[in-house]
Structure formats: C-alpha cells, structure tokens
Biopython code that builds the backbone (N, CA, C, O; Angstrom):
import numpy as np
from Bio.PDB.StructureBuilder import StructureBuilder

atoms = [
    (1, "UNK", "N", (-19.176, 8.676, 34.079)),
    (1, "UNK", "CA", (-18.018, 8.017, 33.494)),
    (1, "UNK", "C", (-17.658, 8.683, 32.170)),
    (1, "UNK", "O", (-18.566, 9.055, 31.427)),
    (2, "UNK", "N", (-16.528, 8.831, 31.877)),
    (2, "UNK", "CA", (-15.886, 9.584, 30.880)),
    (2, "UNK", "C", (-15.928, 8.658, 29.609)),
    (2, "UNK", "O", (-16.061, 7.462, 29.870)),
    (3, "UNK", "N", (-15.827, 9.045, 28.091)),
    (3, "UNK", "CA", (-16.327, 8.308, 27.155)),
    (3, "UNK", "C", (-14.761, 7.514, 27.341)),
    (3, "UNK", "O", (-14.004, 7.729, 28.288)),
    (4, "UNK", "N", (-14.483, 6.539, 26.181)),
    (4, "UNK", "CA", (-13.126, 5.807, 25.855)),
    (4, "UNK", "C", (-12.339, 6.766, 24.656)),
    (4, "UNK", "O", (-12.755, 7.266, 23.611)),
    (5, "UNK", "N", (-11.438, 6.769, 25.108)),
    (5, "UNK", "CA", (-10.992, 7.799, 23.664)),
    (5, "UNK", "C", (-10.192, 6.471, 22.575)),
    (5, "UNK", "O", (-9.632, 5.396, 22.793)),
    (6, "UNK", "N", (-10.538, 7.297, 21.342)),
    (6, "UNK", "CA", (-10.355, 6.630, 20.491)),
    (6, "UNK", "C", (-8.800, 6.213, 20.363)),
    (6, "UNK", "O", (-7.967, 6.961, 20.876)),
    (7, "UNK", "N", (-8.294, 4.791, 19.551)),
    (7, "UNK", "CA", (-7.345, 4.399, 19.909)),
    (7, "UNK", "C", (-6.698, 5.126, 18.718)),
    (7, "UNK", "O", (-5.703, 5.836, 18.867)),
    (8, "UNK", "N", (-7.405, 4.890, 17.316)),
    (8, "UNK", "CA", (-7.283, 5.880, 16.071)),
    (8, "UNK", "C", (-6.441, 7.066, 16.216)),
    (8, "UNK", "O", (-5.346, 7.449, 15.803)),
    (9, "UNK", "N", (-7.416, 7.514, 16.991)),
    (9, "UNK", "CA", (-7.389, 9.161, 16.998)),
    (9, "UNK", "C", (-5.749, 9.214, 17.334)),
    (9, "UNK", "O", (-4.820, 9.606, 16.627)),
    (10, "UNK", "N", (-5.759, 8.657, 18.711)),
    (10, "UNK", "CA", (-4.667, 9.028, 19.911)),
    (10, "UNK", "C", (-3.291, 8.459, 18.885)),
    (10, "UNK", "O", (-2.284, 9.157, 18.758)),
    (11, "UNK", "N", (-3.435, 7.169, 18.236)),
    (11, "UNK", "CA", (-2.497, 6.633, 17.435)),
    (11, "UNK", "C", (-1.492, 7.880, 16.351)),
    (11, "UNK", "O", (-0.270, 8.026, 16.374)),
    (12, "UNK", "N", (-2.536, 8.652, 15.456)),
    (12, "UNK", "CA", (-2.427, 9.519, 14.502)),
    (12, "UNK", "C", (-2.171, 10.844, 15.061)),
    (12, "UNK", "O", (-1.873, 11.825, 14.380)),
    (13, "UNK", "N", (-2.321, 10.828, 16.536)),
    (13, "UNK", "CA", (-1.697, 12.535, 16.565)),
    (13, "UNK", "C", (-0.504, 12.588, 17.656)),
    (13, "UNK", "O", (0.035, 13.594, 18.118)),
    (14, "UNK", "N", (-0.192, 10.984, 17.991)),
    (14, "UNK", "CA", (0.947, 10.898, 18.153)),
    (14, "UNK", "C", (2.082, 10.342, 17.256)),
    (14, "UNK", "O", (3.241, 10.196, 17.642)),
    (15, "UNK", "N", (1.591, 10.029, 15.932)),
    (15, "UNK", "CA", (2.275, 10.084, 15.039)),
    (15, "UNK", "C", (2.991, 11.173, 14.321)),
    (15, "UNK", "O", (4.148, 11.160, 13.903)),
    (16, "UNK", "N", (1.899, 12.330, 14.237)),
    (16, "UNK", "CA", (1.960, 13.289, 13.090)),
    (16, "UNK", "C", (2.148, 14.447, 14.221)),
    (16, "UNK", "O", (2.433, 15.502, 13.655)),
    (17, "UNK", "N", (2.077, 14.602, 15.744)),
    (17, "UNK", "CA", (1.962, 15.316, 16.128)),
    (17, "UNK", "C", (2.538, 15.189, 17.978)),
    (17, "UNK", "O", (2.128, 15.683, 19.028)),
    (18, "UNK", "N", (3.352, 14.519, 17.710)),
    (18, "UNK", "CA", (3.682, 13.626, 19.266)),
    (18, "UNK", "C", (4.617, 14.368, 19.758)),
    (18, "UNK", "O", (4.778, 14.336, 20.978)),
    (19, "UNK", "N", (5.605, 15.360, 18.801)),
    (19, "UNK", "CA", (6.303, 16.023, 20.011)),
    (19, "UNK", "C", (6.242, 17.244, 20.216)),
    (19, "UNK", "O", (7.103, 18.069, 20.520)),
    (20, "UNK", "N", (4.435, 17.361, 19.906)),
    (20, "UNK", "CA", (3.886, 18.504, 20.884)),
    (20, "UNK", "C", (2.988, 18.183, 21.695)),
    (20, "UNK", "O", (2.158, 18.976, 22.141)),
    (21, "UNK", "N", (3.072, 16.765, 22.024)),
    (21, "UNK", "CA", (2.199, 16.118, 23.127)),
    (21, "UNK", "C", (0.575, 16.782, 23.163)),
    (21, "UNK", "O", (-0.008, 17.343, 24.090)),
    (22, "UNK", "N", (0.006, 16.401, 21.438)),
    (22, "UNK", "CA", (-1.521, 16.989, 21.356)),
    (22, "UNK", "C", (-2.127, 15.446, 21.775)),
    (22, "UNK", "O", (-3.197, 15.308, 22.368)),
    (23, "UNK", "N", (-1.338, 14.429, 21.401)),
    (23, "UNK", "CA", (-1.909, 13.143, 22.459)),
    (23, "UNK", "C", (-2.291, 13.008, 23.619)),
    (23, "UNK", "O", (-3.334, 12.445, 23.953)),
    (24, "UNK", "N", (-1.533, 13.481, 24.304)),
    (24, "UNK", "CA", (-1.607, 13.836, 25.408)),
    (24, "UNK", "C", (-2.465, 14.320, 26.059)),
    (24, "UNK", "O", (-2.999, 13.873, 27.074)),
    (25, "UNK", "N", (-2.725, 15.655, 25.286)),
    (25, "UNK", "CA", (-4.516, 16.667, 25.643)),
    (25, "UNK", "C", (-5.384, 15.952, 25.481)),
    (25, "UNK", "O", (-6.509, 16.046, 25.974)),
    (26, "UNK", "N", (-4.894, 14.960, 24.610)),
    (26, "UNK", "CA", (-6.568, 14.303, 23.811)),
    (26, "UNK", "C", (-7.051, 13.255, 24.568)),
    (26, "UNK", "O", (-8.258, 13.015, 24.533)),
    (27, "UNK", "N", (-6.285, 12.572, 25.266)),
    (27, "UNK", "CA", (-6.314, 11.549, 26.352)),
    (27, "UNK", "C", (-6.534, 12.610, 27.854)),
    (27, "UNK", "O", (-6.984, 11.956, 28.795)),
    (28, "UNK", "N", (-6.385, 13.491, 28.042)),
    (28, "UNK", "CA", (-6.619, 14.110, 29.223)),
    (28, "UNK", "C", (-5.714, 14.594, 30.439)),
    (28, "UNK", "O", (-5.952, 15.099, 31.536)),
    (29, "UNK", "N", (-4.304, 14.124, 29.590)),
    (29, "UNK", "CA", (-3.047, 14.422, 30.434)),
    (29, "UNK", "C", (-2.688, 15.595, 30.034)),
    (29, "UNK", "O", (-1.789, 15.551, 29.195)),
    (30, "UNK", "N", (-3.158, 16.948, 30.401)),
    (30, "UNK", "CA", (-3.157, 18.152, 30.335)),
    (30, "UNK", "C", (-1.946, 18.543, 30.901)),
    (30, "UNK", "O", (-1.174, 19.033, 30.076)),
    (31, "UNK", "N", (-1.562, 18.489, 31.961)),
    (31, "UNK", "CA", (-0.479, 18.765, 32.878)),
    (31, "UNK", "C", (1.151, 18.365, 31.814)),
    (31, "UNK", "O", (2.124, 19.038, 31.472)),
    (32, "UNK", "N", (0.618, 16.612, 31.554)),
    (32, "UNK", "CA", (1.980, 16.512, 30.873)),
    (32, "UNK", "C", (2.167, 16.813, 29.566)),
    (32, "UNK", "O", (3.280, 16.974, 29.065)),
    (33, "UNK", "N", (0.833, 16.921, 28.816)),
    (33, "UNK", "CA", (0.407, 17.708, 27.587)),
    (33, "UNK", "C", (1.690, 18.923, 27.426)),
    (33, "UNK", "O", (2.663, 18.998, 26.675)),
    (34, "UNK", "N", (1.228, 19.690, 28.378)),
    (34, "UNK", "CA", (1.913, 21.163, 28.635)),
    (34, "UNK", "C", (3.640, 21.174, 28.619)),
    (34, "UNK", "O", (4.396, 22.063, 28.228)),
    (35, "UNK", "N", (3.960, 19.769, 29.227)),
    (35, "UNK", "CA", (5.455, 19.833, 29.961)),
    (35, "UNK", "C", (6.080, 19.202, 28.081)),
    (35, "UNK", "O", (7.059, 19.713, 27.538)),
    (36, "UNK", "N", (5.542, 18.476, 27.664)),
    (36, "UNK", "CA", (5.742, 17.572, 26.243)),
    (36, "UNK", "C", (6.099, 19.222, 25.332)),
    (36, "UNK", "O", (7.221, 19.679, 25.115)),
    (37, "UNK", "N", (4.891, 19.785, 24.974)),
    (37, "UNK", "CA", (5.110, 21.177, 24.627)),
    (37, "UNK", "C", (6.142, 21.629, 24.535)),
    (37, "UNK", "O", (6.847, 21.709, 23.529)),
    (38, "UNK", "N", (6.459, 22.181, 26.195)),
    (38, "UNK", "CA", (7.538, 23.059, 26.504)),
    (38, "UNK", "C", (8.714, 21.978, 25.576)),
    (38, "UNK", "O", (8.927, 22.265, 24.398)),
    (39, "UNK", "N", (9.187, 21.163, 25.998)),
    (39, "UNK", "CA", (10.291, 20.385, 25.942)),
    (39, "UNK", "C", (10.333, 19.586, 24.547)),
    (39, "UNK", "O", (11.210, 18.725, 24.483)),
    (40, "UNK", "N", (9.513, 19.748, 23.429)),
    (40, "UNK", "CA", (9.014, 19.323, 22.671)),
    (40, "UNK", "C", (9.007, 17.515, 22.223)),
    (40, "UNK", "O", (9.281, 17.063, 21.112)),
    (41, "UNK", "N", (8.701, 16.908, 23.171)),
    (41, "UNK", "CA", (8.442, 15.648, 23.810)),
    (41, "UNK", "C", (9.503, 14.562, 24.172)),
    (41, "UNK", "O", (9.766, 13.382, 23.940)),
    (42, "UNK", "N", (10.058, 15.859, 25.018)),
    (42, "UNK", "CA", (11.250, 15.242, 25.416)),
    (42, "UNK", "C", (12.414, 15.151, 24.602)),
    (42, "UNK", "O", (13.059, 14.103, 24.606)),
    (43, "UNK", "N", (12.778, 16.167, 23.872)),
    (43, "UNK", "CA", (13.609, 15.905, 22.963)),
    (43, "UNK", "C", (13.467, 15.281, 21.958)),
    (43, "UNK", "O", (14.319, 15.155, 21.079)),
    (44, "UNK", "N", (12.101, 14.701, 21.969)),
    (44, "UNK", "CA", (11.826, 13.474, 21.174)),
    (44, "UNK", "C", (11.374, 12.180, 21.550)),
    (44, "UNK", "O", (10.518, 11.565, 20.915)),
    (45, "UNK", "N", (11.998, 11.715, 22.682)),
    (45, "UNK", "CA", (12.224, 10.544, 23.314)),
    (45, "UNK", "C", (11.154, 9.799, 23.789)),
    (45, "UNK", "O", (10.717, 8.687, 23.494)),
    (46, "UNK", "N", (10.613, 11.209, 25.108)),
    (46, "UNK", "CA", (9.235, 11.089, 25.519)),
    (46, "UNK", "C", (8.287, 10.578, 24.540)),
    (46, "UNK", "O", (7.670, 9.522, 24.679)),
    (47, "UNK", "N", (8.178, 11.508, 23.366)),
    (47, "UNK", "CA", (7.378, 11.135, 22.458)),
    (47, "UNK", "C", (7.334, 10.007, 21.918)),
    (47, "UNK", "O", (6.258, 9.450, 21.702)),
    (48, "UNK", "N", (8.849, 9.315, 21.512)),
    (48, "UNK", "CA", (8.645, 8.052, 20.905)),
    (48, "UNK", "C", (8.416, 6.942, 21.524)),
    (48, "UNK", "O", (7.956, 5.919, 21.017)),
    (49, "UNK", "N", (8.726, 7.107, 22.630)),
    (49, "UNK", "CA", (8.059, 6.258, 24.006)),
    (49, "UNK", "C", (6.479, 5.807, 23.811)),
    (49, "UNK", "O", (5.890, 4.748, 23.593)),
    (50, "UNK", "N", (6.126, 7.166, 24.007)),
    (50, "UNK", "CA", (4.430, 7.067, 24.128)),
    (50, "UNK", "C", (4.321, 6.832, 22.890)),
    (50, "UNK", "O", (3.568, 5.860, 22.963)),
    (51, "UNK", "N", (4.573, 7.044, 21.339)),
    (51, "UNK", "CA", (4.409, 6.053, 20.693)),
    (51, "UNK", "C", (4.375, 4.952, 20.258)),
    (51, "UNK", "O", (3.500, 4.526, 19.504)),
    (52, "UNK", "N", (5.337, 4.330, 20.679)),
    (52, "UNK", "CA", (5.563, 2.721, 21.001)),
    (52, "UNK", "C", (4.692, 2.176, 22.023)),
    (52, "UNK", "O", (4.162, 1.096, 21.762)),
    (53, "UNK", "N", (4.442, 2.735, 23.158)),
    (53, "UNK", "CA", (3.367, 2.519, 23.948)),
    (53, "UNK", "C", (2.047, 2.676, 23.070)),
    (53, "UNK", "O", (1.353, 1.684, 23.294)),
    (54, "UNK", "N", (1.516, 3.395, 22.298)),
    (54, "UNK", "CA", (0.370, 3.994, 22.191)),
    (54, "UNK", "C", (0.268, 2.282, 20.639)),
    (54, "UNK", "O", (-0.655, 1.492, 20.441)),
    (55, "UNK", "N", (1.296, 2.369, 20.113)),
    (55, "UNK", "CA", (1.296, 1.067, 18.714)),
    (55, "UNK", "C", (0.936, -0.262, 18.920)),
    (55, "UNK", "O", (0.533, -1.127, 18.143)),
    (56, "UNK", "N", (1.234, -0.258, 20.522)),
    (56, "UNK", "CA", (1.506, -2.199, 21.044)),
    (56, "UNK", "C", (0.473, -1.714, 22.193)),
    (56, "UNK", "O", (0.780, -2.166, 23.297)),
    (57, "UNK", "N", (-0.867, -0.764, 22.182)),
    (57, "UNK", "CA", (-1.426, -0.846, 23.269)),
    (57, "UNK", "C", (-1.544, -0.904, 24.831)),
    (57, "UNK", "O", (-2.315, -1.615, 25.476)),
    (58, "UNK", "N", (-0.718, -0.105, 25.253)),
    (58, "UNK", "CA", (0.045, -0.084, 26.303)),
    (58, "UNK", "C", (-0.208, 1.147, 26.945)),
    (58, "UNK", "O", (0.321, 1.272, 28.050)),
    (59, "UNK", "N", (-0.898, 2.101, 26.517)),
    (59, "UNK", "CA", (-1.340, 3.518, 26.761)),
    (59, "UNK", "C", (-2.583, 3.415, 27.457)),
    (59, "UNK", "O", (-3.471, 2.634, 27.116)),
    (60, "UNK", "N", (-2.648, 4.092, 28.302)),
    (60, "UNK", "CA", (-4.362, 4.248, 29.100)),
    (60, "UNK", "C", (-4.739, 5.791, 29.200)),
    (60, "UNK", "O", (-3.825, 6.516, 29.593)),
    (61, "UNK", "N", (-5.640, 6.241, 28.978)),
    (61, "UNK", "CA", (-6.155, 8.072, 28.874)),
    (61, "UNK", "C", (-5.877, 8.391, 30.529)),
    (61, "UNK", "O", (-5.165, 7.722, 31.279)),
    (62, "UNK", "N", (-6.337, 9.116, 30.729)),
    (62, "UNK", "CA", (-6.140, 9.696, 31.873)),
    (62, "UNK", "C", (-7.049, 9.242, 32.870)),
    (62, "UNK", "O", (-6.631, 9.379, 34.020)),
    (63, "UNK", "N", (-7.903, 8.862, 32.774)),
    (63, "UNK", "CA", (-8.935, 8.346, 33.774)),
    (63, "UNK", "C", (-8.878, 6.944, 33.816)),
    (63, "UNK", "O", (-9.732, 6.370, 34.492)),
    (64, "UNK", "N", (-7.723, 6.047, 33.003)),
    (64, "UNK", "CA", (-7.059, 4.573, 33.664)),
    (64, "UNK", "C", (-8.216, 3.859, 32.345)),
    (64, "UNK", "O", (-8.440, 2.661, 32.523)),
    (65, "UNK", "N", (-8.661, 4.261, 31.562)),
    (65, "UNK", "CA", (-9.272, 3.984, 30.644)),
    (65, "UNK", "C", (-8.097, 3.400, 29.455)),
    (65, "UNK", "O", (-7.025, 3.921, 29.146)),
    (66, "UNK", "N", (-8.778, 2.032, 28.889)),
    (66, "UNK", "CA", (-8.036, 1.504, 27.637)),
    (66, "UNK", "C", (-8.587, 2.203, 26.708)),
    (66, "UNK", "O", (-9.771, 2.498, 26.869)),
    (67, "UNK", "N", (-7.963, 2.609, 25.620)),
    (67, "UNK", "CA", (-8.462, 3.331, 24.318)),
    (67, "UNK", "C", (-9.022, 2.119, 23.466)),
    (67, "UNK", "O", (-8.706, 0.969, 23.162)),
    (68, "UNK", "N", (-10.064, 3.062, 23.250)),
    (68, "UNK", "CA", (-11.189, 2.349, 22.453)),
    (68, "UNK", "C", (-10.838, 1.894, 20.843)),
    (68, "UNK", "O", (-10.249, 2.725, 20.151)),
    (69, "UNK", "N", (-11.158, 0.723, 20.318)),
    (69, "UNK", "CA", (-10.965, 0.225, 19.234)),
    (69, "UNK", "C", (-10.038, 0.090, 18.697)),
    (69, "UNK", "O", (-9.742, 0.457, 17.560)),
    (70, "UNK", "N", (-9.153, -0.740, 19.837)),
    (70, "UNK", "CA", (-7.940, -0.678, 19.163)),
    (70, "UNK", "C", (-7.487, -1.953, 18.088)),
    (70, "UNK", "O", (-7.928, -3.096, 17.964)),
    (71, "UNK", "N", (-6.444, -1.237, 17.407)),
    (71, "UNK", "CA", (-6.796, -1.924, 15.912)),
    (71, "UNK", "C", (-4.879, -2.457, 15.597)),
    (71, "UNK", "O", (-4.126, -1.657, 15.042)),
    (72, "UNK", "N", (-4.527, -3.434, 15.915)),
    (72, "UNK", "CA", (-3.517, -4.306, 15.705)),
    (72, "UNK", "C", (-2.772, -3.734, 14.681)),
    (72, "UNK", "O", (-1.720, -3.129, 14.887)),
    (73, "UNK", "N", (-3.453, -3.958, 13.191)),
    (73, "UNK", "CA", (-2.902, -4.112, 12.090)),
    (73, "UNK", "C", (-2.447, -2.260, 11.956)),
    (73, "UNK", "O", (-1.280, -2.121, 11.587)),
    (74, "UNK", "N", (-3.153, -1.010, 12.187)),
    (74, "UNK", "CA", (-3.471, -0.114, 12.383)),
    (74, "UNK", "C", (-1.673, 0.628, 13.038)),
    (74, "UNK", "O", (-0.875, 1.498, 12.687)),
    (75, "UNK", "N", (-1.822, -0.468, 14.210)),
    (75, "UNK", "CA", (-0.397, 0.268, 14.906)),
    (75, "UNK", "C", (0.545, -0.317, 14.463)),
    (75, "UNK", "O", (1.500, 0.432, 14.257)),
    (76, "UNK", "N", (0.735, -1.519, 14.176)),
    (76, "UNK", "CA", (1.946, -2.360, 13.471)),
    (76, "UNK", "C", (2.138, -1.422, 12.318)),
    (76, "UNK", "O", (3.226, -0.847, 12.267)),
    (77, "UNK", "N", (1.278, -1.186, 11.414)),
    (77, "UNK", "CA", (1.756, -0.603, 10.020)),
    (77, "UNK", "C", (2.476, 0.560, 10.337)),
    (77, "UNK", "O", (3.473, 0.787, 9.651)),
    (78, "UNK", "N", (2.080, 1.605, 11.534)),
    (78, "UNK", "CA", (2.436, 2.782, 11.577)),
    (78, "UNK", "C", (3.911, 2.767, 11.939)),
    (78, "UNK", "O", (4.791, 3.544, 11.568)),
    (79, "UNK", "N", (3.976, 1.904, 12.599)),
    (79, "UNK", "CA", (5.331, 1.234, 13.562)),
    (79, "UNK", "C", (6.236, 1.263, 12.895)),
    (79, "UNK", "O", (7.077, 2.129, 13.136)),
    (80, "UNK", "N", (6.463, 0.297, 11.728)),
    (80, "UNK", "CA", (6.978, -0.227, 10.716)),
    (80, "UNK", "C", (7.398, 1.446, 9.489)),
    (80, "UNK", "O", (8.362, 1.921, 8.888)),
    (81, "UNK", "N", (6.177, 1.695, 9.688)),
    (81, "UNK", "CA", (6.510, 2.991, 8.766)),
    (81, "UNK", "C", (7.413, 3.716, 9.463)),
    (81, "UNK", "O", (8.444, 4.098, 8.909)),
    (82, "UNK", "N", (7.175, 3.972, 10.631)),
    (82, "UNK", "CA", (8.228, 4.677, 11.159)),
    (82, "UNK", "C", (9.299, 4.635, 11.364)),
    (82, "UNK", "O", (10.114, 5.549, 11.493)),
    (83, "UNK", "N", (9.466, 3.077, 11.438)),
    (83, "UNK", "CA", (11.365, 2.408, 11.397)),
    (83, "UNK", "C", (11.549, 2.892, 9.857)),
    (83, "UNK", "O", (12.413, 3.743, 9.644)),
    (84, "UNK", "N", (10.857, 2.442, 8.882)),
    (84, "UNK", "CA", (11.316, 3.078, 7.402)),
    (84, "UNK", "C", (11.790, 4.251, 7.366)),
    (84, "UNK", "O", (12.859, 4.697, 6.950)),
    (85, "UNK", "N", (10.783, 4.770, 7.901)),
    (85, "UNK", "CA", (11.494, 6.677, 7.979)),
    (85, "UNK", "C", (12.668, 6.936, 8.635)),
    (85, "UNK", "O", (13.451, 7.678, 8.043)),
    (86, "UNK", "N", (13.022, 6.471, 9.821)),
    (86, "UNK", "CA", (14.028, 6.124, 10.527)),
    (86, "UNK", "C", (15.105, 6.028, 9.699)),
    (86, "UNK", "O", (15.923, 6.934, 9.540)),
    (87, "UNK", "N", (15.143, 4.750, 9.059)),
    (87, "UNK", "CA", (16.232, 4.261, 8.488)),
    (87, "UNK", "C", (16.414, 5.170, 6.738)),
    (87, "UNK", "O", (17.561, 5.224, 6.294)),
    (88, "UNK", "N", (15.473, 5.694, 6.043)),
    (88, "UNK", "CA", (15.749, 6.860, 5.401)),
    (88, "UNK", "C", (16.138, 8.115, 5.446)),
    (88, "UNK", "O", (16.768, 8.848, 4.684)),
    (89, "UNK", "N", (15.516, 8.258, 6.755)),
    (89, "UNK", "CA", (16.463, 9.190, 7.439)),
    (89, "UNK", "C", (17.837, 9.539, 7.180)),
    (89, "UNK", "O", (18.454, 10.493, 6.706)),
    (90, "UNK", "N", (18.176, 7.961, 7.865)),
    (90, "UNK", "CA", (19.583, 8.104, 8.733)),
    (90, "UNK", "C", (20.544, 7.990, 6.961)),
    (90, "UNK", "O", (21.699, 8.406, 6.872)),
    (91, "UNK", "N", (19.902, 7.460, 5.911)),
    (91, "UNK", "CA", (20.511, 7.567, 4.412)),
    (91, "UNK", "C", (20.386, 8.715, 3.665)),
    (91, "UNK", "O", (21.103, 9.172, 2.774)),
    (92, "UNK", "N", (19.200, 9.177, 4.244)),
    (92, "UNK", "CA", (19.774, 10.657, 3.126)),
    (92, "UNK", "C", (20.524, 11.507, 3.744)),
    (92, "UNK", "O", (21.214, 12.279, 3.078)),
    (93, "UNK", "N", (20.549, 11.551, 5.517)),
    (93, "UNK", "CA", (21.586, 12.393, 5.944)),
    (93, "UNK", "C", (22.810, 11.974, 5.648)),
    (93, "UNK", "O", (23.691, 12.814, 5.835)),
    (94, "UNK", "N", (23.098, 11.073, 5.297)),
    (94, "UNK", "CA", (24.856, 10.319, 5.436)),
    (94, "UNK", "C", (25.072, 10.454, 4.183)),
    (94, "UNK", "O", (26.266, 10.547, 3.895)),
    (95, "UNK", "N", (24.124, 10.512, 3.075)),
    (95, "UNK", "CA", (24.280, 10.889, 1.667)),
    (95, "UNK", "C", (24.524, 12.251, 2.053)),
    (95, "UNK", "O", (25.739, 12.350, 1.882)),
    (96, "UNK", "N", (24.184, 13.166, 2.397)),
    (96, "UNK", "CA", (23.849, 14.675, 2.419)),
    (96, "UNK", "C", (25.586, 15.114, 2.763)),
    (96, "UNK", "O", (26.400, 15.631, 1.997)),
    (97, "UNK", "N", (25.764, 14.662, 4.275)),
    (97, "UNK", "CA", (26.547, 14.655, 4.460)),
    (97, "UNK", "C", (28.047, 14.563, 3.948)),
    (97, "UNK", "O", (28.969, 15.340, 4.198)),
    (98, "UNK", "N", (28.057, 13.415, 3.170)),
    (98, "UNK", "CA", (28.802, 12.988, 2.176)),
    (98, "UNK", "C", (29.352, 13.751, 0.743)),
    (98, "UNK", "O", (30.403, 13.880, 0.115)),
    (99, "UNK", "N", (27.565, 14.267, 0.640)),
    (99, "UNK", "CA", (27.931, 15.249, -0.201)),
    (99, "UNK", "C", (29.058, 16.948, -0.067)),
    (99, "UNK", "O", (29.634, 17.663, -0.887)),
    (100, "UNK", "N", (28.864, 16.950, 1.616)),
    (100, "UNK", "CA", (29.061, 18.067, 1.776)),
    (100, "UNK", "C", (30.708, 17.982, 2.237)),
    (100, "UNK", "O", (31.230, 19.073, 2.009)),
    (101, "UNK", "N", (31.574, 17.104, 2.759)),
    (101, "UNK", "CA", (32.561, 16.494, 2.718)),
    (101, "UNK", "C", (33.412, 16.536, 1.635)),
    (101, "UNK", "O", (34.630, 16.706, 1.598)),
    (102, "UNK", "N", (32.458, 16.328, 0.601)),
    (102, "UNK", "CA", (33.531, 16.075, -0.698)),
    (102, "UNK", "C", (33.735, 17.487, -1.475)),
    (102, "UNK", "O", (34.648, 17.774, -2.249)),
    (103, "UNK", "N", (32.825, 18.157, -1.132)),
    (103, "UNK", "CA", (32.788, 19.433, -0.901)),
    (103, "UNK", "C", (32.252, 20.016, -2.807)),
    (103, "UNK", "O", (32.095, 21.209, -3.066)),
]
sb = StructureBuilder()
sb.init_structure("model")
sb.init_model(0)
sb.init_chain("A")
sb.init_seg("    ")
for serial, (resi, resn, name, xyz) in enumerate(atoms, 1):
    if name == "N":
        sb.init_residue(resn, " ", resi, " ")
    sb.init_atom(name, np.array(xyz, "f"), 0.0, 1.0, " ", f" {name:<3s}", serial, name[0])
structure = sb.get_structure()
C-alpha cells in the first residue's frame, strides 16, 4: 500500500505552483501532471479547479487515497488569500490601465 500524501504538501504546490501541475506529480497523476505542463493548467482553470478541490478536501492522490492531515483552517486561509489576490489583481490592473488611457 502506497503511503498518504500529505495534504500540506499537495495544498502549497498547488498554490505556488499549480499551473505546472507539480501537484499533480506529487499525488501520482503523472500522465495529467504532463498534460497541466504542456497547457499550463489549463489556461489556468484546470489549476484553479484542483485548487478549490485540493482547499475544501475534495482531492484524492492517485491511488483513490484521501490526503493525509488535512487541516481546515490551513485551506480556508489559503482560499481567502487567494480571492484577495484576485481582487488586487483585478485593482491594480484597472489602475494600470487607467493610467495608460490617460496617457
């Protein structure tokens, strides 16, 4: 039987690293690992998918295994951070933008 992969781990390198689908490898989905890569996780999409999956526990490794230790407070925070970024995002481009308009 294959160990549990960590929920940590898988959480943080689909955070910092999700749309090159190294989550993916790390859980054992090699095949779609590869396709995430090419496509760089779907445009994005893929990736934020399996992040939202991977935050609210919803992800299983490749061998139908739940990731080990998974930690509530852990994925909520990341979650949340990420709508922040999101929504700073979408303000400094429209500032940026704005700037470049007015010329």
């Amino acid at each position: 039987m294959n160990q549990q992969k960590s929920y940590t781990v898988t959480l943080l390198l689909s955070f910092f690293l999700g749309g090159f689908g190294i989550h993916r490898f790390y859980t054992g989905y090699v095949g779609l690992g590869i396709l995430q890569l090419i496509t760089l996780g779907g445009c994005g999409i893929w990736s934020l998918i399996d992040f939202i999956s991977i935050c609210f526990n919803n992800y299983k490794s490749a061998d139908g295994q739940q990731l080990a230790e998974y930690n509530k407070t852990l994925g909520l925070t990341l979650f949340y951070v990420w709508i922040l970024l999101i929504i700073l995002g979408v303000f400094i481009n429209g500032a940026t933008v704005s700037q470049i308009l007015k010329g």
